[in-house]
DRENLODREN-250258 format. One record per atom (N, C-alpha, C, O, CB): atom name; x, y, z. Coordinates in steps of 0.05 Angstrom, whole numbers, plus 32768, in hexadecimal, padded with zeros to 4 digits. Glycine has a CB too. Layout:
<atoms>
+-------+------+------+------+
: rolum :   c1 :   c2 :   c3 :
+-------+------+------+------+
:    CA :    X :    Y :    Z :
...
+-------+------+------+------+
</atoms>
This chain:
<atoms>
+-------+------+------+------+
: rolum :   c1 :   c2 :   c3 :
+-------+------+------+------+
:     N : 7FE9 : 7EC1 : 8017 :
:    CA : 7FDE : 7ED6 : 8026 :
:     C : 7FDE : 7EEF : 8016 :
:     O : 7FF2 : 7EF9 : 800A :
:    CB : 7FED : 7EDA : 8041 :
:     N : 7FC5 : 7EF9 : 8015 :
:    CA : 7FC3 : 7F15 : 8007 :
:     C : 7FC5 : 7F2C : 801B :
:     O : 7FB6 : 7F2A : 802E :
:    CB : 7FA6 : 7F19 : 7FF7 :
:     N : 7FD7 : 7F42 : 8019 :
:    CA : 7FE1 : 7F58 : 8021 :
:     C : 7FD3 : 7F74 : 800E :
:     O : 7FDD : 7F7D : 7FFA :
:    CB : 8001 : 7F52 : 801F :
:     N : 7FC0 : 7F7A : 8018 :
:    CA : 7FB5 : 7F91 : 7FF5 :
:     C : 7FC2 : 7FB3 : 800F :
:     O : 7FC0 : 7FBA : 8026 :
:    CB : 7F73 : 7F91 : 7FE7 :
:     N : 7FCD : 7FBE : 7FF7 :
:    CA : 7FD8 : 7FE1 : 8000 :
:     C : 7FC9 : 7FF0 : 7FF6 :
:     O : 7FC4 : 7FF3 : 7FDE :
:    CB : 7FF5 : 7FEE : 7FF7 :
:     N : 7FBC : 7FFC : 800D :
:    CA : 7FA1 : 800B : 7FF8 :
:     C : 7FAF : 8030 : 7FFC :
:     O : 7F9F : 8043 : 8001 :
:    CB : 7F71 : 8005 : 800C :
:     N : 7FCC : 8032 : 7FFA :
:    CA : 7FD7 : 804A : 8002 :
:     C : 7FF1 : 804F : 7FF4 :
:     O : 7FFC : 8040 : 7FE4 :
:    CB : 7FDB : 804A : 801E :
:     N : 7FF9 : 8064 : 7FFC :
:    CA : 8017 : 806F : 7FEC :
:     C : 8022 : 805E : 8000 :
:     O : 801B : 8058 : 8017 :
:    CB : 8023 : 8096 : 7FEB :
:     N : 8039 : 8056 : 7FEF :
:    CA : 804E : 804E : 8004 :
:     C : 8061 : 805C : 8008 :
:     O : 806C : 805C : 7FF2 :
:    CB : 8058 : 8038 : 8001 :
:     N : 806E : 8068 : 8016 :
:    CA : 8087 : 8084 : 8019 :
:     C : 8090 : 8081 : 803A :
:     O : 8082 : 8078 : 804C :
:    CB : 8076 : 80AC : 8012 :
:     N : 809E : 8087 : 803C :
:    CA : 80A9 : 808C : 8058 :
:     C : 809E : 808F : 806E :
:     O : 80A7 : 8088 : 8084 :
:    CB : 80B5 : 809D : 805B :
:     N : 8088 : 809D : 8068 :
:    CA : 806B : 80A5 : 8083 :
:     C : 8060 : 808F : 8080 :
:     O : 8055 : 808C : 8096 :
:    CB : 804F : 80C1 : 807F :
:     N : 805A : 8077 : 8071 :
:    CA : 8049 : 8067 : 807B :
:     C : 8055 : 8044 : 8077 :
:     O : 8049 : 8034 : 8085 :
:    CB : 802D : 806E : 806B :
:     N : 806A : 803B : 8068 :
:    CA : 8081 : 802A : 806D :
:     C : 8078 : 8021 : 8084 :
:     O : 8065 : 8012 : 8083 :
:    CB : 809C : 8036 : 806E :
:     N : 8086 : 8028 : 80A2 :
:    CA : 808C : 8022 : 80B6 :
:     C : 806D : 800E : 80BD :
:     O : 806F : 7FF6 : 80C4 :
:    CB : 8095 : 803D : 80C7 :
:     N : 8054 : 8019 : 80BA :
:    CA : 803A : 800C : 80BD :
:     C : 8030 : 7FF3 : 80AC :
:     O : 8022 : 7FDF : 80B3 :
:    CB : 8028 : 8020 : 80BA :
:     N : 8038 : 7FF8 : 809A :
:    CA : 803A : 7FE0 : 8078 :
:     C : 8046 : 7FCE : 808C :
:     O : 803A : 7FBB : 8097 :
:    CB : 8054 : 7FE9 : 8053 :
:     N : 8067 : 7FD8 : 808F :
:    CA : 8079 : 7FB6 : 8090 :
:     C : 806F : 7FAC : 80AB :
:     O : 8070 : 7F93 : 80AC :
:    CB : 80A4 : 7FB7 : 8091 :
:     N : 8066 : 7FB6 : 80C2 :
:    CA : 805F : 7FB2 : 80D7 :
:     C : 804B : 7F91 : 80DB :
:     O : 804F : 7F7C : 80E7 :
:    CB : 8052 : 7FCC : 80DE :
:     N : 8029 : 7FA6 : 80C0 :
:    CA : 8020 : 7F96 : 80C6 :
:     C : 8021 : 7F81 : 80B5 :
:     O : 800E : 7F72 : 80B9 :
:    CB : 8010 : 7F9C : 80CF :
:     N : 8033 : 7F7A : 809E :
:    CA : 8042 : 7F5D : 8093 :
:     C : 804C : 7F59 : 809B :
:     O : 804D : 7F41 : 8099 :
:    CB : 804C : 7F56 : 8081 :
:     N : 8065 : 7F65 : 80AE :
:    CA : 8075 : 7F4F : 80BE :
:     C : 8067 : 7F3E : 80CA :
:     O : 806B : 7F26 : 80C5 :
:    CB : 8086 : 7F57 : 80D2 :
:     N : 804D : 7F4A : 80E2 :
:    CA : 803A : 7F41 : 80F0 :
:     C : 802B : 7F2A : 80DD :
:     O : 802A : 7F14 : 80E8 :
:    CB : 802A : 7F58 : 80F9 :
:     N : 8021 : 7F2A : 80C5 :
:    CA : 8013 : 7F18 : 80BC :
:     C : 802D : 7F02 : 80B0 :
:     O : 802B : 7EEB : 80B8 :
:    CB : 7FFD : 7F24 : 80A6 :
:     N : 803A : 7F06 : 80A6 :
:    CA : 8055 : 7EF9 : 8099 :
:     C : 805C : 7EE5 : 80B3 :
:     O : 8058 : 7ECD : 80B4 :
:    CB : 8072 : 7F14 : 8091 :
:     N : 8064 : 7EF2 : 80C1 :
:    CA : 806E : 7EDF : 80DB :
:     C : 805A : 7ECA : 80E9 :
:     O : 805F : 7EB2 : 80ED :
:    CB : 8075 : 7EF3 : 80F3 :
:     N : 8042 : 7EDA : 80EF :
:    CA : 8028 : 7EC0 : 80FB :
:     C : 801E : 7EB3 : 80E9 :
:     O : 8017 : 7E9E : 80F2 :
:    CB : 800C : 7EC9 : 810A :
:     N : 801A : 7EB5 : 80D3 :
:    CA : 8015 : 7E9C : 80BE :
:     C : 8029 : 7E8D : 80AE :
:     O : 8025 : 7E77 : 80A4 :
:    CB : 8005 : 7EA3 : 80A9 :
:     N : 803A : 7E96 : 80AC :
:    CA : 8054 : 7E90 : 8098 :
:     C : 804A : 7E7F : 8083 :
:     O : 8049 : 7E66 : 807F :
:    CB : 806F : 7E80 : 80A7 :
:     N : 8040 : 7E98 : 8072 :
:    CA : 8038 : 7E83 : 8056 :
:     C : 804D : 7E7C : 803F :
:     O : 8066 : 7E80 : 803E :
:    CB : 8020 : 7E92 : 8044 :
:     N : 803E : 7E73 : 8030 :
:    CA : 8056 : 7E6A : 8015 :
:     C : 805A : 7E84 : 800B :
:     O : 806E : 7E92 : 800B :
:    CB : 804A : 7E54 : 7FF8 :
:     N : 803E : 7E89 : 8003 :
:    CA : 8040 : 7E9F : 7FFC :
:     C : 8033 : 7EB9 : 7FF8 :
:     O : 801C : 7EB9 : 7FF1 :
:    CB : 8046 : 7E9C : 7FF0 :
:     N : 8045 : 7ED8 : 7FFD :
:    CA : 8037 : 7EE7 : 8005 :
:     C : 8030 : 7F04 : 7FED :
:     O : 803E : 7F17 : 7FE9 :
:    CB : 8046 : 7EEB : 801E :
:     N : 8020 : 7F00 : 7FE5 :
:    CA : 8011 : 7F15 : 7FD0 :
:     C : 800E : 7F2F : 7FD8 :
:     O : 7FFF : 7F30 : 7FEC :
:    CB : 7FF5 : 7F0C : 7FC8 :
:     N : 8019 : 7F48 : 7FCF :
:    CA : 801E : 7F60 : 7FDD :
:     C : 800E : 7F65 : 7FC0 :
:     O : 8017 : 7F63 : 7FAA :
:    CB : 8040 : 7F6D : 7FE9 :
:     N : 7FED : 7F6E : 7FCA :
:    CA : 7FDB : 7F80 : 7FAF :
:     C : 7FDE : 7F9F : 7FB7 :
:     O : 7FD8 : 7FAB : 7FCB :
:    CB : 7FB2 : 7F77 : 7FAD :
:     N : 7FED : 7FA7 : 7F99 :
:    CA : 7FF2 : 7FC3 : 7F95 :
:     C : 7FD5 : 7FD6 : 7F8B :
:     O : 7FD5 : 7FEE : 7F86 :
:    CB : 800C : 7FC3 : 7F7F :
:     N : 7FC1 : 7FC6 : 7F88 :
:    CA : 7FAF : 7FD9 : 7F81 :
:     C : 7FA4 : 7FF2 : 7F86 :
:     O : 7F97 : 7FFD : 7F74 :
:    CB : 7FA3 : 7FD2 : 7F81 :
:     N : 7FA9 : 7FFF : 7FA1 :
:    CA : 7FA1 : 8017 : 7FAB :
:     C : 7FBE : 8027 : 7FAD :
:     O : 7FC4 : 803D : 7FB5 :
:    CB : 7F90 : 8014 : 7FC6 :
:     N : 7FCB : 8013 : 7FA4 :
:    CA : 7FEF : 802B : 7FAF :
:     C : 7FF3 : 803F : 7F90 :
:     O : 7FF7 : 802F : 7F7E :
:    CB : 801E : 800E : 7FB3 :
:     N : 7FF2 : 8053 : 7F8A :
:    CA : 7FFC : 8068 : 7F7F :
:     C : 800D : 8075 : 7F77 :
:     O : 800F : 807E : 7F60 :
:    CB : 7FFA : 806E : 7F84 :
:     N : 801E : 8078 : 7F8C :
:    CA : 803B : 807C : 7F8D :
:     C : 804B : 806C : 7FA7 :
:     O : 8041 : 8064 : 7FBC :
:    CB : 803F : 809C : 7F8E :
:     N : 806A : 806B : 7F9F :
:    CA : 8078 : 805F : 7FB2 :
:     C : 8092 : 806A : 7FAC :
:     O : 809B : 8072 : 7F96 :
:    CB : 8076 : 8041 : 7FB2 :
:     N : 809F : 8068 : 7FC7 :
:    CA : 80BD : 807A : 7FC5 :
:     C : 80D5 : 8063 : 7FCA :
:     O : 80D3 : 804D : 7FC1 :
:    CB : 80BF : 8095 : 7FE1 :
:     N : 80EB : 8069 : 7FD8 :
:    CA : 80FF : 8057 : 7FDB :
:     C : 80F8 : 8042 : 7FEC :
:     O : 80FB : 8029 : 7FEC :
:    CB : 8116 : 8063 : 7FE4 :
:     N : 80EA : 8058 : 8000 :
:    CA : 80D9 : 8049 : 8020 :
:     C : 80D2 : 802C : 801A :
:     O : 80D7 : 8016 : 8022 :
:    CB : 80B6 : 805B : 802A :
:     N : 80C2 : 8039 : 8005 :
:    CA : 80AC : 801A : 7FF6 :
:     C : 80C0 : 8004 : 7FF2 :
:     O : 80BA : 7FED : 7FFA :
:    CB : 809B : 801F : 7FD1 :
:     N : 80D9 : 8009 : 7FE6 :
:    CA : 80E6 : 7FF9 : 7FD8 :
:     C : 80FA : 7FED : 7FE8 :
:     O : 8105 : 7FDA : 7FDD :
:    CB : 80F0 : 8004 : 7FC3 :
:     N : 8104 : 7FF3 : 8004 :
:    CA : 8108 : 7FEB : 8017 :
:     C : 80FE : 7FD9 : 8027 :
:     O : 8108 : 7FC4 : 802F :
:    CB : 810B : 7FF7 : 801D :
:     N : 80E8 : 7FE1 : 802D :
:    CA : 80D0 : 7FD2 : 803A :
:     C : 80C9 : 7FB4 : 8025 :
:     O : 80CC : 7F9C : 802C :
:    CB : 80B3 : 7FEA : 803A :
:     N : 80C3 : 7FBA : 8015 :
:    CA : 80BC : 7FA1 : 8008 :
:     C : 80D2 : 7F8D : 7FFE :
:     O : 80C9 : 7F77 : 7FF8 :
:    CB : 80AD : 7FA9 : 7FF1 :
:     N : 80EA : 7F90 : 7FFA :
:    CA : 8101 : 7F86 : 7FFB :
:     C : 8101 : 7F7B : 8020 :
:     O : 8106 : 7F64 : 8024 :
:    CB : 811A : 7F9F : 7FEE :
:     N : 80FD : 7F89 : 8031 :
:    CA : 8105 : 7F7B : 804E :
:     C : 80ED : 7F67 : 8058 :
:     O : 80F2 : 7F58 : 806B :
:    CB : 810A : 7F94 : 8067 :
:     N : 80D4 : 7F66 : 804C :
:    CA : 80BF : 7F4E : 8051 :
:     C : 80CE : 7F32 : 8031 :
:     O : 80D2 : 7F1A : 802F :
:    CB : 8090 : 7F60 : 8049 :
:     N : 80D0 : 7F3D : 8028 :
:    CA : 80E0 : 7F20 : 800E :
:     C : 80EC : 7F11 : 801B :
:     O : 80E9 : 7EF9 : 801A :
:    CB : 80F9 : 7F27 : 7FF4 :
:     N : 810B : 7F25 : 8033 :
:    CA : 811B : 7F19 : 803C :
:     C : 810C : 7F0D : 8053 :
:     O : 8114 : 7EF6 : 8058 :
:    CB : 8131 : 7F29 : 8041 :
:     N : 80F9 : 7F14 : 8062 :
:    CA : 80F0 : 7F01 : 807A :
:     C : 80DB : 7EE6 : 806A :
:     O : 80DD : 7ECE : 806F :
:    CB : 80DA : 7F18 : 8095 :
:     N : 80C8 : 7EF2 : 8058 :
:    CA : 80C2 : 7ED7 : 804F :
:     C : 80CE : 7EC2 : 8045 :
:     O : 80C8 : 7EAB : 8048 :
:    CB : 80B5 : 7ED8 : 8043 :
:     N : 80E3 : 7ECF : 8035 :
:    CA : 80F3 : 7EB4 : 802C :
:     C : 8103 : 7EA7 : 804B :
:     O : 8103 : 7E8F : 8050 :
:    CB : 8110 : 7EBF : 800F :
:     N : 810D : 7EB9 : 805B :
:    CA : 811B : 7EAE : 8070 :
:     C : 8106 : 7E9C : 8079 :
:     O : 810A : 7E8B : 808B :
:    CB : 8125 : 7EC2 : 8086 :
:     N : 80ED : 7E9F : 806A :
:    CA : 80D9 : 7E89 : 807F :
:     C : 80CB : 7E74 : 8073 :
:     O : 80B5 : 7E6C : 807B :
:    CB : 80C1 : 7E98 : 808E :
:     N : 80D5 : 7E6D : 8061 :
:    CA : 80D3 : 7E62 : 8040 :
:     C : 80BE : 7E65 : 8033 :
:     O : 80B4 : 7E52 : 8028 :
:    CB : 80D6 : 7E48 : 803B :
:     N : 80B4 : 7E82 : 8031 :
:    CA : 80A1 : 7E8B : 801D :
:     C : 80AD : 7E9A : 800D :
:     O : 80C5 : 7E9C : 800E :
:    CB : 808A : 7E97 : 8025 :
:     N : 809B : 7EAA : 7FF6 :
:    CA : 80A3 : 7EB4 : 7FE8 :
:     C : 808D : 7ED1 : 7FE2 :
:     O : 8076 : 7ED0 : 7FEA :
:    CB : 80A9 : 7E9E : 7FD6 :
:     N : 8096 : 7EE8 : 7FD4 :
:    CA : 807C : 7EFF : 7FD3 :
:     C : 8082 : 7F08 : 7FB8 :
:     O : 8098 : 7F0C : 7FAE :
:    CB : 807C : 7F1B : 7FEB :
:     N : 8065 : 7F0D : 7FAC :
:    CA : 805A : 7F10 : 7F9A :
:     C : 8054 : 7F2E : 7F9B :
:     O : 804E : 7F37 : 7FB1 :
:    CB : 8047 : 7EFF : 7F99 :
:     N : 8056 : 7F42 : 7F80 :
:    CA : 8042 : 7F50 : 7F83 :
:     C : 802D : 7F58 : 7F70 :
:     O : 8036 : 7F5A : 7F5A :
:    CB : 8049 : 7F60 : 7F89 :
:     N : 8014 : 7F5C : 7F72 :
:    CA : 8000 : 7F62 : 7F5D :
:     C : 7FF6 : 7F74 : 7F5C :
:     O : 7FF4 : 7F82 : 7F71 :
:    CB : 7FF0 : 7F56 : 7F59 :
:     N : 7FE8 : 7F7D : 7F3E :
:    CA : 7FD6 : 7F9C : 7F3F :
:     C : 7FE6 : 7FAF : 7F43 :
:     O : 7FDF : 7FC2 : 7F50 :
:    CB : 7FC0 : 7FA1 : 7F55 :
:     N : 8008 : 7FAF : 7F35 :
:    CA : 8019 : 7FD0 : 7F33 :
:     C : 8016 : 7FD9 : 7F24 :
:     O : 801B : 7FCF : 7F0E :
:    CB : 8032 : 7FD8 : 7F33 :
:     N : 800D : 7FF0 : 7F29 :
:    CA : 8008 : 800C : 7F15 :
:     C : 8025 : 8009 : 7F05 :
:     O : 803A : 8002 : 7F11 :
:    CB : 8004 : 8030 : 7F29 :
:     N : 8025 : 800F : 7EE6 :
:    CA : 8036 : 8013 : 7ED6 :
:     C : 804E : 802A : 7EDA :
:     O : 8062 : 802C : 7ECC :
:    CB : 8027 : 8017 : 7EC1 :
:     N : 8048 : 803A : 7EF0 :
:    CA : 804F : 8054 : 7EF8 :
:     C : 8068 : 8045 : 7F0F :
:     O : 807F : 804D : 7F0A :
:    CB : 8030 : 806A : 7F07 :
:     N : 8065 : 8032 : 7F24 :
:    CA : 8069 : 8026 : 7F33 :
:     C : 807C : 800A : 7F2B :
:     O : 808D : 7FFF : 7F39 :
:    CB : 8052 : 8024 : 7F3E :
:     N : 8075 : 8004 : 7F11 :
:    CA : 807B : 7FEA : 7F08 :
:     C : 80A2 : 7FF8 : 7F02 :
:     O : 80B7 : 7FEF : 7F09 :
:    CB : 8062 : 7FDE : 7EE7 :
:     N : 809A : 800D : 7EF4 :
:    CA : 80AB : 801A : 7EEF :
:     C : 80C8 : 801D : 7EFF :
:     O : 80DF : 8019 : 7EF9 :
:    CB : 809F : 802C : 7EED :
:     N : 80BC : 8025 : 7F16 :
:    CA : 80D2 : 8026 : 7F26 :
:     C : 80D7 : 8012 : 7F37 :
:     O : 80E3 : 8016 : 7F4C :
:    CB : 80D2 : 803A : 7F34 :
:     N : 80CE : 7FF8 : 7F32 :
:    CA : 80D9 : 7FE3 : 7F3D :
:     C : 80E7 : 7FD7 : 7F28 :
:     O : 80F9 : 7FC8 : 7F2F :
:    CB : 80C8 : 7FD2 : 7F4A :
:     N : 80E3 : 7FDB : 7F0B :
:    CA : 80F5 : 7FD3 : 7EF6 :
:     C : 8110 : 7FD6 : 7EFD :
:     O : 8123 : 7FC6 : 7F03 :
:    CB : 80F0 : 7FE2 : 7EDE :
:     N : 810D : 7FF9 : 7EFB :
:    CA : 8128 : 800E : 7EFE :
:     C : 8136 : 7FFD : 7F15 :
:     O : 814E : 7FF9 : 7F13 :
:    CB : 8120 : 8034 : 7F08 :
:     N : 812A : 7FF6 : 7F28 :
:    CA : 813C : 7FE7 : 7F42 :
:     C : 8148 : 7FD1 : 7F3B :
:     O : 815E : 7FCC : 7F45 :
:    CB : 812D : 7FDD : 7F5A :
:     N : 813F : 7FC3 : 7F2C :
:    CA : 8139 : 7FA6 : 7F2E :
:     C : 812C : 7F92 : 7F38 :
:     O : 8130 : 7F7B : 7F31 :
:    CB : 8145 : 7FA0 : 7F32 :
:     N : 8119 : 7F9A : 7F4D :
:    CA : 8108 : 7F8E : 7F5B :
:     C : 80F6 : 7F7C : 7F48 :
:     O : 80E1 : 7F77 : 7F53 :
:    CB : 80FB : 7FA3 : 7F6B :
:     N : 80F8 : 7F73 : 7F31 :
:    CA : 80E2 : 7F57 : 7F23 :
:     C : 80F4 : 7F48 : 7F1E :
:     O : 80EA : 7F37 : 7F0F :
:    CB : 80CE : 7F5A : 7F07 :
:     N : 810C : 7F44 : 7F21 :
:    CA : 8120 : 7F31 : 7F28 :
:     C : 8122 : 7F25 : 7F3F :
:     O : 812B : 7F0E : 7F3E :
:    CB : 8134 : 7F39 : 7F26 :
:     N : 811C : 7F30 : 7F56 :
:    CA : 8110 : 7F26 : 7F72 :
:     C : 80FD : 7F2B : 7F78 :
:     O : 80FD : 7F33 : 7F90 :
:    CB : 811A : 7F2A : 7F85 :
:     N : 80E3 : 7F2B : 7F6A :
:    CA : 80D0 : 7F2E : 7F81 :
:     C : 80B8 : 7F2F : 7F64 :
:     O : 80B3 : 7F44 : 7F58 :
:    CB : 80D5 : 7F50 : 7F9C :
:     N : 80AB : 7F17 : 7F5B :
:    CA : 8095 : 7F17 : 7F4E :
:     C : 8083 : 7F1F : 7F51 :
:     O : 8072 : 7F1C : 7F62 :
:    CB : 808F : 7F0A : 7F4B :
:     N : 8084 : 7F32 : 7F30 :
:    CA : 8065 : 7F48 : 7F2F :
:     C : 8051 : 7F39 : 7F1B :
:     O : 8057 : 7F2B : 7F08 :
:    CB : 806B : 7F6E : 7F1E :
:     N : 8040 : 7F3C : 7F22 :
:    CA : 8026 : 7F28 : 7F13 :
:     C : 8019 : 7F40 : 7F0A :
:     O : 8004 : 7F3F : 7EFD :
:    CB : 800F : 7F11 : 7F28 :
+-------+------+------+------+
</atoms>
């Protein structure tokens, strides 16, 4: 399942992101779920919360999430986290 963010992800808009992947995550429960970064820009902690708490429900549901198309700007700070140790960037 492809998920594309055509937005900042930050604290004001989080809450609407994980909403509507929980919503798709849960009624299809795929293998696996592709989160395309192509329109996202910037992203704050929010982001990095959020996308860490759909990993934990897909894997709870035995899928797995992907992400593709991160800006180098973005790639960055999922390095700095560690987030490509859990959570494959293509």
């Amino acid at each position: 399942m492809l998920l594309e963010i055509n937005e900042e992800i930050d604290h004001h808009t989080t809450e609407t992101i994980r909403r509507k992947a929980d919503y798709e995550i849960e009624k299809y429960m795929p293998k696996k779920t592709i989160f395309d970064f192509n329109g996202v820009t910037f992203m704050d902690s929010a982001g990095i919360g959020m996308l860490l708490g759909r990993y934990k429900i897909a894997k709870m549901l035995g899928g797995s999430v992907e992400m593709i198309n991160v800006k180098p700007s973005i790639k960055k700070v999922f390095d700095m986290c560690g987030i490509p140790k859990i959570i494959k960037i293509s």
